[in-house]
C-alpha positions in Angstrom: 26.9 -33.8 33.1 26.4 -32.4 36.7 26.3 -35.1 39.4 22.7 -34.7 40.5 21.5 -35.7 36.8 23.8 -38.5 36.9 22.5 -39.2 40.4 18.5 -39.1 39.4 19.2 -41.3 36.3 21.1 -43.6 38.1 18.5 -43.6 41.0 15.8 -44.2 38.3 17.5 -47.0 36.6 18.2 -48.6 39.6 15.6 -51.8 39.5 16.7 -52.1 35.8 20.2 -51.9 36.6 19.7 -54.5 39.4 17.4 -56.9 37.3 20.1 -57.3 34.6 23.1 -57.6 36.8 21.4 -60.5 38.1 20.9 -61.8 35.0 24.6 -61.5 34.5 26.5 -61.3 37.0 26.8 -62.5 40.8 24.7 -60.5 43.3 27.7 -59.2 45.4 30.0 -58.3 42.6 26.6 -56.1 42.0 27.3 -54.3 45.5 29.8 -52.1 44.8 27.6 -50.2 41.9 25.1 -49.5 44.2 27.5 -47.9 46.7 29.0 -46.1 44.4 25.8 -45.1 43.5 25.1 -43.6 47.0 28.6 -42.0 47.2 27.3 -40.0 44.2 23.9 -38.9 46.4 26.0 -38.3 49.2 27.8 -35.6 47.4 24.7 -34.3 45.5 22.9 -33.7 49.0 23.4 -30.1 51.3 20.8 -31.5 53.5 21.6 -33.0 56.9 18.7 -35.3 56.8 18.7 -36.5 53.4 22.7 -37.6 53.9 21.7 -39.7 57.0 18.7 -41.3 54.7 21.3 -42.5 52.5 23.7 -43.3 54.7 21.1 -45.6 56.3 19.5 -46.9 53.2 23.2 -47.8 52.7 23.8 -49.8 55.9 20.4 -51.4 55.3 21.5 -52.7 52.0 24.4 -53.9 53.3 23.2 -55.5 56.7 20.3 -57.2 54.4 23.0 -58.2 51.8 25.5 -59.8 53.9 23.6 -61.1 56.6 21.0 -62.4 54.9 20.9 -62.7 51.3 22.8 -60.7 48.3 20.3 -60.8 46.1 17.4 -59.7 48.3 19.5 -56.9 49.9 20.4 -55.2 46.3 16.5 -55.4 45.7 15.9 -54.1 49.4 17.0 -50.6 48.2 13.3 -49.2 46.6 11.7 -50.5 50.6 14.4 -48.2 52.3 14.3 -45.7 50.0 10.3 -45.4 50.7 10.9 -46.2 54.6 13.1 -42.9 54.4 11.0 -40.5 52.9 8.6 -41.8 55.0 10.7 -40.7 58.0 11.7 -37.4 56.5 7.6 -36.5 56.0 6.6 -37.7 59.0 9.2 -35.7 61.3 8.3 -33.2 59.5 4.8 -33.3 60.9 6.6 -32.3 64.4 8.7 -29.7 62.7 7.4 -26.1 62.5 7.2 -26.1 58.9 6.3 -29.4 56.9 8.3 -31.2 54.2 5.6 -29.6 51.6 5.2 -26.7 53.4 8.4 -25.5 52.7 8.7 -26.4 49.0 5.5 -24.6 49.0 6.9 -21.4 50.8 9.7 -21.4 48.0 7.6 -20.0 45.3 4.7 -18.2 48.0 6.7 -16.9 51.1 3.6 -15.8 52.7 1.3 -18.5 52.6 -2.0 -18.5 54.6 -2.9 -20.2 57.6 -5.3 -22.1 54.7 -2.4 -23.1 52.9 0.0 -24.2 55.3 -3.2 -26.7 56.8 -3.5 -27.5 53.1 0.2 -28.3 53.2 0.1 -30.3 56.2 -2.5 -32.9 55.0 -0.5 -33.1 51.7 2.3 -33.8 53.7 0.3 -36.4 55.5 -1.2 -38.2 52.6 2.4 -38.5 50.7 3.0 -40.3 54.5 0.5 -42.9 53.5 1.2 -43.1 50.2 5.4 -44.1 51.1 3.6 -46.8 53.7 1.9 -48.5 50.8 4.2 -47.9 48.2 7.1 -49.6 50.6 4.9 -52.0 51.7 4.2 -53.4 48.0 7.8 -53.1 47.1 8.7 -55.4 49.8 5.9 -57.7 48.9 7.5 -57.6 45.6 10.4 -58.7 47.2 9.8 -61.3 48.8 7.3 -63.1 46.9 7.4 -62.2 43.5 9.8 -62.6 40.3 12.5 -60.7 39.6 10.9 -59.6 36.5 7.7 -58.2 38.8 9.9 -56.5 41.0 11.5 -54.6 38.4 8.6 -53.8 36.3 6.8 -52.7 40.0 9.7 -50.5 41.3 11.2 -49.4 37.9 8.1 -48.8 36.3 4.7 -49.0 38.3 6.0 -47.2 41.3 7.0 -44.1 39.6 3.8 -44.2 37.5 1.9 -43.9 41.0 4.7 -40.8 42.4 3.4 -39.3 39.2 -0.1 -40.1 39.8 0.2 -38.5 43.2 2.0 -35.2 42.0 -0.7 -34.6 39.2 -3.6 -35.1 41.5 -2.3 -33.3 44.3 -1.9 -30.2 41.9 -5.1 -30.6 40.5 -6.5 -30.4 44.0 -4.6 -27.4 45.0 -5.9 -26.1 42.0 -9.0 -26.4 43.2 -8.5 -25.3 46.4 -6.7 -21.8 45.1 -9.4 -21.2 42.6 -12.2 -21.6 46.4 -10.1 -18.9 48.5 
């Protein structure tokens, strides 16, 4: 199995993972998964950027784990993973081509003025969805069960990512069809 499958399903079972280890086990002997979990990333990512996200989602997760509690530092992972896309879009904003505008470029090299305006707002709405999607994961972690953590950031959370990836192409379907 290559290593970024392994990677995406483990990313994807992470709040599962997390919610039965701590059913079953103590919440530091839980600590070395998830670092070997973002070993794995590491080596899956090319990108610069997307190796100092982890690498900072990693010291987060520690910092959080041993300085203040084990239990909420494993379940701290979903807020950093939102606080870092959140900081890869927005940067973007200042880049010359945005996050979205360059995924977009890979299948239409020369895309319009039009589209690369188009890209920017996209680019700025995923910035306010990561805001309110880390916002309720760290509500989730500090005030609700274990159980509503896991069913928001294992289940709810990529409901919403999929939400906002079907409407966003219905929109751009749209606004292809008007040019």
């Amino acid at each position: 199995m290559p290593i970024r499958i392994l990677v995406t399903l483990l990313t994807l079972s992470y709040p599962f993972a997390v919610y039965w280890g701590l059913q079953h086990f103590d919440a530091l002997s839980l600590l070395p998964v998830l670092l070997l979990m973002l070993l794995l990333r590491w080596q899956g990512e090319r990108q610069v950027r997307d190796r100092m996200v982890i690498i900072v989602s990693a010291l987060g997760v520690l910092l959080v784990t041993l300085l203040w509690d084990a239990q909420l530092g494993l379940k701290f992972y979903p807020v950093l993973v939102n606080l870092g896309l959140l900081v890869v879009f927005a940067s973007s904003l200042f880049a010359s081509q945005t996050v979205i505008e360059r995924l977009a470029r890979i299948s239409e090299p020369d895309l319009p003025p039009a589209g690369v305006a188009y890209t920017r707002k996209v680019t700025q709405a995923w910035c306010v969805f990561f805001v309110v999607n880390g916002s309720v994961s760290m509500a989730t972690l500090l005030w609700a069960s274990e159980a509503t953590w896991m069913l928001y950031n294992g289940l709810i959370a990529y409901l919403l990512i999929g939400t906002m990836l079907g409407a966003e192409w219905l929109i751009r379907q749209r606004v292809r069809s008007g040019q």
